[in-house]
Structure formats: C-alpha cells, structure tokens
N, C-alpha and C positions, 0 to 999 in steps of 0.2 A: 730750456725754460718750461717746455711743458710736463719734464719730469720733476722741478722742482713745485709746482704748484700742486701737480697731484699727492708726492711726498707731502706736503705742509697741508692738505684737504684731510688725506687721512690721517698727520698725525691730530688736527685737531679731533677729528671724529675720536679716534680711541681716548683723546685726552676727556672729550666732551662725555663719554660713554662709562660709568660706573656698575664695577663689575657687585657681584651681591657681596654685602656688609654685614658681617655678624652681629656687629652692634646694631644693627635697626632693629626694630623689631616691629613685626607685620602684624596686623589684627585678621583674623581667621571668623568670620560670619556663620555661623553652623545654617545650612538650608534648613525649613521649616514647612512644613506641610500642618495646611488646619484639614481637620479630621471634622467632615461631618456626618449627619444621618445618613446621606447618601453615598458617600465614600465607602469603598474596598483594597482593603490593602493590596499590594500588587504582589504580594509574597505569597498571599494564601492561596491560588491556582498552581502557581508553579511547584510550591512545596508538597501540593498533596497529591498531584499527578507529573510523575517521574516517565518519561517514555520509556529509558530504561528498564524501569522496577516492568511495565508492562509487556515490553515486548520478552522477557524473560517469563515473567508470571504465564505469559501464552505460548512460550516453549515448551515449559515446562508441562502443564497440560492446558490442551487446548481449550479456549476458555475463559480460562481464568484473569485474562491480560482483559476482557472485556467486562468481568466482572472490578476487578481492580477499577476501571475508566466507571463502574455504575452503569451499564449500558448491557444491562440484563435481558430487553429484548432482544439480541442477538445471539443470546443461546441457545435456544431451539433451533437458529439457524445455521449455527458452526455443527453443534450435532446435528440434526436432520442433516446437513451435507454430507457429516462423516458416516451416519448409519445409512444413506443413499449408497456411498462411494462402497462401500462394505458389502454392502446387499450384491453390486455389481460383482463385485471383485468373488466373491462365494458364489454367485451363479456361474460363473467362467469358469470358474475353477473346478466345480463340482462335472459342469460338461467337459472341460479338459483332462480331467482323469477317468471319465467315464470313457468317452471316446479316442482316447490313447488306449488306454485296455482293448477295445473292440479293434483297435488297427496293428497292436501285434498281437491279438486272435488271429485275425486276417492274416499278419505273415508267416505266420508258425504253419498254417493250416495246411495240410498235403492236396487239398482240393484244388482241380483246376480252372476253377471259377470261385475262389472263395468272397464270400460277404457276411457280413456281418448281421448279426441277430436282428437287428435296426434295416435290413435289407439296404447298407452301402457298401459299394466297392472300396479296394484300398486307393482308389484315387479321392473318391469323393472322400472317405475317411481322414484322407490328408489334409484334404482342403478344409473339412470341417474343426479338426483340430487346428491346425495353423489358427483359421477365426477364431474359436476358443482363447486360444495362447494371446491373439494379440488384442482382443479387446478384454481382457485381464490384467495386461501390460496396460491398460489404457487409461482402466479403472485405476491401477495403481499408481500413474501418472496422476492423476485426477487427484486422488486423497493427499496425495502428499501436497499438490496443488494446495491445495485446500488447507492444509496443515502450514504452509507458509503467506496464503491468505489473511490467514483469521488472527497472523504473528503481525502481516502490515497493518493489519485492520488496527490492532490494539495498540501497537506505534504509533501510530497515524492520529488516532483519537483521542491518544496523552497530550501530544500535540496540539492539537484543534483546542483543548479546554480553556488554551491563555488567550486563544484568539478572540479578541476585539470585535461582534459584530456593528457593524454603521449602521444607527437609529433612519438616517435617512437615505437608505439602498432602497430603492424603486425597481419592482424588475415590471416591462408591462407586456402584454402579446399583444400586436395592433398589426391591423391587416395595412395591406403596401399594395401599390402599385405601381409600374414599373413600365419605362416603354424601352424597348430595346430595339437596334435598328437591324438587326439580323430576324428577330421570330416576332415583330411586332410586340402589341402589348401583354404582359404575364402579370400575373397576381401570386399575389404570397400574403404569407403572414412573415413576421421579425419580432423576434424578441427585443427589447431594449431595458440595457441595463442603465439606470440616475443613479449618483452617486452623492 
C-alpha cells in the first residue's frame, strides 16, 4: 500500500512538473543602471590598474610597478634603499679584498711572527675577513630583499585602487581603564575601530 501511494505521489509530481518548451517564449529584462553626476563606472579602476602589468613593470626595473600605480613618492624610497643596500655591499667588499690580500701576505711570509701592515695577526686577520664576507652576504640578502619588496609593494597597490573606502569608518584613541584581580587596577589607551 505504501509503495503504491508513493509511486502515484511521484507520478503525479512528474506529471504536474513541465520540463522547458521551446515554443514559449520568455521576455529577457536588460538590467539598467541611471548614470548620474556622481556615479563612477566600475570598469574604470580595474582597467587602468592591472596588478599584473605592475608587479612585472617592478620586475622589470625597480620602480616602475610604483610609478605605473602613480605613487611617485615612493621612489626615492625603493632607490635610496637600493643605493643604501649598495653603499653596504661596496664597503664589505672593498674591506674583504683588502684584508684577504693582507692574510695571504701573512701566510706566504717566512716570518715567525708574521702580521700584517695593519698590525693583525693571522688569527685576527681571519676573524676580520669572515666579518667582512658575512656582512656582504647580508647586504646582499638585504637588496634583493628589497628588490622583492618594492615588487609586493606595487602588486599590492594595483590592488588596493579598486578598494572601496567606508565614508563612515571611525577609528578613535580613547584611554581605558581596567581592573584586574591578579595586578589590581591598569590604565591604557585602545584603539577602537566604528564601522
């Protein structure tokens, strides 16, 4: 009984249920957007800042992914890092060849006390090259740092152009007070974000 009731439910469902008719024919509403004074197309941020185009442009030479974004005061700041990171990496290196030369002065030397012109032994000589060597290494860490910095930066900023700020984000600094039962009462300040 109760598989004949379920059989006769579904068939009227499927009978009840009309699959789509090519003879109908549907009316199609085109959306419509009024265009006033204060309207901005939504195409024109996206179109004219490509993240892509930027974070290549800043590959390519550094820079230029932040010029691309129009955010020009940040070039003196990618260079000034890179002619910083340069300046580093040419001091080290100028002391690392200088005092490599003076430490196989020192070992070649037939002396049995040999030092160097600079008055170091070949221990201190070692120690002082290794430093040399590895904060050359460190600079050179750093620039290239710096050289995939200034690639997020300009990604990041292609980015950021579509973004939507909220007319009514409130951020405020307002002092607090606080009682806690472990240190008694504490004071602070909090930031608080309204949205």
């Amino acid at each position: 009984m109760k598989q004949t009731i379920l059989t006769l439910c579904l068939l009227s469902f499927v009978l009840g249920v009309s699959a789509q008719d090519p003879s109908r024919k549907t009316e199609v509403i085109a959306d419509t957007v009024e265009h006033g004074p204060d309207t901005v197309a939504l195409k024109s941020y996206a179109s004219r800042y490509d993240p892509r185009k930027a974070i290549m442009y800043a590959a390519i030479l550094p820079g230029l992914g932040q010029v691309y974004n129009k955010k020009y005061w940040k070039l003196p700041l990618v260079y000034g890092g890179f002619i910083g990171f340069g300046y580093g990496i040419s001091f080290y290196q100028e002391g690392y060849v200088k005092y490599k030369a003076d430490l196989f002065e020192v070992l070649e030397s037939t002396d049995p006390a040999p030092v160097s012109p600079d008055g170091l032994n070949e221990e201190q000589l070692r120690t002082v090259v290794n430093k040399y060597r590895r904060e050359r290494d460190f600079f050179i860490i750093l620039m290239a740092g710096m050289y995939l910095l200034q690639m997020v930066d300009a990604h990041v900023d292609a980015h950021l152009k579509e973004f939507d700020l909220n007319p009514n984000l409130h951020v405020r600094l307002q002092p607090t007070w606080e009682t806690d039962m472990v240190t008694g009462r504490s004071i602070g300040v909090s930031l608080k974000f309204r949205f």
